[in-house]
C-alpha positions in Angstrom: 111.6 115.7 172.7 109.3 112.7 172.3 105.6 113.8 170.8 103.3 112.0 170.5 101.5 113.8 167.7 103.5 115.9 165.6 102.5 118.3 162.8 104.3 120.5 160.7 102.7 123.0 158.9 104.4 124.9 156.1 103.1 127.5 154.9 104.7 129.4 151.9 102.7 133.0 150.7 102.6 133.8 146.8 102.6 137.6 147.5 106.6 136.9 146.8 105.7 136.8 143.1 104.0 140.7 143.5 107.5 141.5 145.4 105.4 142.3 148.3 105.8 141.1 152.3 105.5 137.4 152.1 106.3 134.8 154.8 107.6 131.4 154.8 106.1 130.0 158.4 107.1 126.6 160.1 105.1 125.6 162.8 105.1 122.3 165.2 102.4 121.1 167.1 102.0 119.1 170.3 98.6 118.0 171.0 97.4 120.7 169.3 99.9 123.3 171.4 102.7 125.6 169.1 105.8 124.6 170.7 108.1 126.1 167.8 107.8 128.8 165.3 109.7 129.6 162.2 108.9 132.9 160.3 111.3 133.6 157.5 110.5 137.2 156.4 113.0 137.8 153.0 111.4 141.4 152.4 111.1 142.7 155.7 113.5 145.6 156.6 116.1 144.5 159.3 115.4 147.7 161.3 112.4 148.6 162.4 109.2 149.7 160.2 106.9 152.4 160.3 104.4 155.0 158.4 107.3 157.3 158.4 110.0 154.6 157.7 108.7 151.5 155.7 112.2 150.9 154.7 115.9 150.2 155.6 117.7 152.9 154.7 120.1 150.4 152.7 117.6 148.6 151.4 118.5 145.8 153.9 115.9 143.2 154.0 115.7 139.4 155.2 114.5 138.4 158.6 114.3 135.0 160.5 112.2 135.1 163.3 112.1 131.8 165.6 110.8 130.9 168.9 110.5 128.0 170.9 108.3 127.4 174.2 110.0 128.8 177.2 112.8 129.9 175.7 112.2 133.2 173.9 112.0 134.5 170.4 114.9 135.5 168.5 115.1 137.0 165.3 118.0 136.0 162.9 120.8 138.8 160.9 123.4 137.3 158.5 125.7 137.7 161.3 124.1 136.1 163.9 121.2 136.5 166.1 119.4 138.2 169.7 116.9 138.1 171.3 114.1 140.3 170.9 110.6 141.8 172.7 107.2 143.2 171.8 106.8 146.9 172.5 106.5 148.5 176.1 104.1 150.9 174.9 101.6 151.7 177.4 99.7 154.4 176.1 97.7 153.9 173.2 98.0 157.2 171.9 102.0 156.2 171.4 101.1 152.7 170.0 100.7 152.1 165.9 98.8 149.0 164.6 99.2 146.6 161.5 96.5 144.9 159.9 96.1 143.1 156.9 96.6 144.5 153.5 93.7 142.6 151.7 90.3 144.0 152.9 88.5 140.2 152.6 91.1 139.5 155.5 90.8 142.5 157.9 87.6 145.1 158.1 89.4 148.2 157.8 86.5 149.9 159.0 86.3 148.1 162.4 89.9 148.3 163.0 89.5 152.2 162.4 87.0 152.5 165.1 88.9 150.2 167.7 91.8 152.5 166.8 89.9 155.2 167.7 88.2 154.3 170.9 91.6 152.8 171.9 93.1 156.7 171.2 95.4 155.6 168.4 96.4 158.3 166.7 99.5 156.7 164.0 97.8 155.0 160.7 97.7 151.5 160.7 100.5 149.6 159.1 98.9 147.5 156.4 101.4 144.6 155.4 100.8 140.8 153.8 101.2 137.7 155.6 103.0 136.8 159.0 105.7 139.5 159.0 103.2 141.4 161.0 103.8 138.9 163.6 107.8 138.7 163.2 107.3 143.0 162.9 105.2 143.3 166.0 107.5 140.6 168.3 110.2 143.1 167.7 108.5 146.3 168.7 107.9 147.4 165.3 104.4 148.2 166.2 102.3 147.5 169.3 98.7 146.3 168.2 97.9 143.5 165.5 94.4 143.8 164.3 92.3 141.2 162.3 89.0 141.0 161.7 88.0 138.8 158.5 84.9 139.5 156.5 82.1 137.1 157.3 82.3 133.9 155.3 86.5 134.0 155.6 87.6 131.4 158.0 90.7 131.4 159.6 93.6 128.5 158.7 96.0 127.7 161.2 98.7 127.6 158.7 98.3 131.0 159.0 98.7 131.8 162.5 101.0 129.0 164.3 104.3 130.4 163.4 103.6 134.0 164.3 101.3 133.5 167.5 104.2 131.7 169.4 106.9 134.5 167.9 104.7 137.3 169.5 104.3 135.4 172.9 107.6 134.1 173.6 108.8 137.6 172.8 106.1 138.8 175.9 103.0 139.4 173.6 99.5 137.7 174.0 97.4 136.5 170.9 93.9 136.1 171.4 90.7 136.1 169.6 88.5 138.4 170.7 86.6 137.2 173.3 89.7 136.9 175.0 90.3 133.3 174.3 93.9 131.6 173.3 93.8 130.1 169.9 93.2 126.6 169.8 95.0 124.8 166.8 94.0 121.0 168.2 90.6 121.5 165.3 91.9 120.5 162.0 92.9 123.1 159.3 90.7 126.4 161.0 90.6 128.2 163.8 87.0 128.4 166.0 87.1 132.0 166.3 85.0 134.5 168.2 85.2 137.1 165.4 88.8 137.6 164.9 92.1 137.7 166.1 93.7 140.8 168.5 97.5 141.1 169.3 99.2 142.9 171.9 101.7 143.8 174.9 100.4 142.7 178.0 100.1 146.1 179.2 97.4 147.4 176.0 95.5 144.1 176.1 92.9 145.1 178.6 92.6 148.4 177.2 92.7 146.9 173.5 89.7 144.1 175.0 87.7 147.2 176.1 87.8 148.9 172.6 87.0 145.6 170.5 84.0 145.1 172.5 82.4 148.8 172.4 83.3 149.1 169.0 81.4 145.5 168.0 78.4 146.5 169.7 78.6 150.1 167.9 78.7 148.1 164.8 75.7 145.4 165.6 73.6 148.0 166.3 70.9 148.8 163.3 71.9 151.3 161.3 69.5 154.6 160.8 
């Protein structure tokens, strides 16, 4: 490769002091494009997580998820890796969400009422960092909600690693106008409200139910 701008962004979360999900994220930038993604995930479950099953059932954890432009994500074991893909779910009343556990980062409220327009029935899946990306690229869940609290902006530390995980595994990241993320701005994202994650499949569906549910919300209240 020759670039001719080059930026690494390392991103390291201090949830790992808690014992919670944390996420050390390596991203690279060409002209503000993510053309590799590095998500190492040390307390993620190596199989799959869920409302019903949060956990290995040998307590395995430690996931590396990486992905590079045109050539797939991949998600990293101790002996040795394969390739993997965001869920095939179709309908939304099979399809489970994440979202963020901290409130100032996600509107729990607002991802309840998408949820429910969309016909989600499963509780969200609230988890710290960018293992929701690594988890969702997998097929963990199907959805990837976030909608920050006004006055939060958006850092791309925090999304370059996982946005190219979930689309080179068949996912699209948007915000929620419907517009790709655009990390060529400095340090934060120029968002139209938040950030939406999906299979192809859910996305115009998902699109629909962001949009009814921000105008239920604008609308003066009683």
């Amino acid at each position: 490769w020759h670039f001719d701008e080059l930026v690494w962004l390392l991103k390291f979360e201090s949830r790992f002091v808690r014992g919670d999900q944390y996420a050390v994220a390596l991203a690279l930038l060409d002209r503000g494009n993510v053309v590799l993604g590095v998500l190492a995930c040390p307390n993620l479950p190596l199989t799959s997580i869920s409302v019903a099953h949060p956990h290995s059932p040998n307590n395995e954890v430690g996931c590396l998820f990486f992905a590079e432009v045109g050539r797939g994500t991949y998600m990293q074991l101790l002996d040795g890796s394969s390739t993997v893909k965001v869920s095939a779910v179709e309908n939304p009343e099979e399809a489970s969400f994440f979202e963020s556990y901290e409130s100032a980062h996600s509107m729990h409220d607002l991802s309840s009422l998408i949820a429910q327009k969309l016909g989600v029935k499963a509780a969200p899946i609230r988890k710290d960092s960018q293992v929701k990306y690594g988890a969702l690229s997998r097929g963990d869940g199907a959805i990837y909600l976030r909608f920050p609290r006004n006055g939060y902006r958006e850092k791309i530390w925090d999304h370059a690693a996982g946005s190219i995980v979930v689309t080179e595994a068949g996912g699209v990241v948007t915000d929620a106008a419907g517009k790709q993320l655009d990390f060529s701005k400095g340090r934060y994202l120029d968002l139209d409200t938040g950030i939406i994650v999906s299979n192809q499949k859910l996305m115009p569906l998902l699109f629909d139910a962001v949009r009814a549910s921000l105008a239920q919300k604008s609308k003066p209240q009683p």
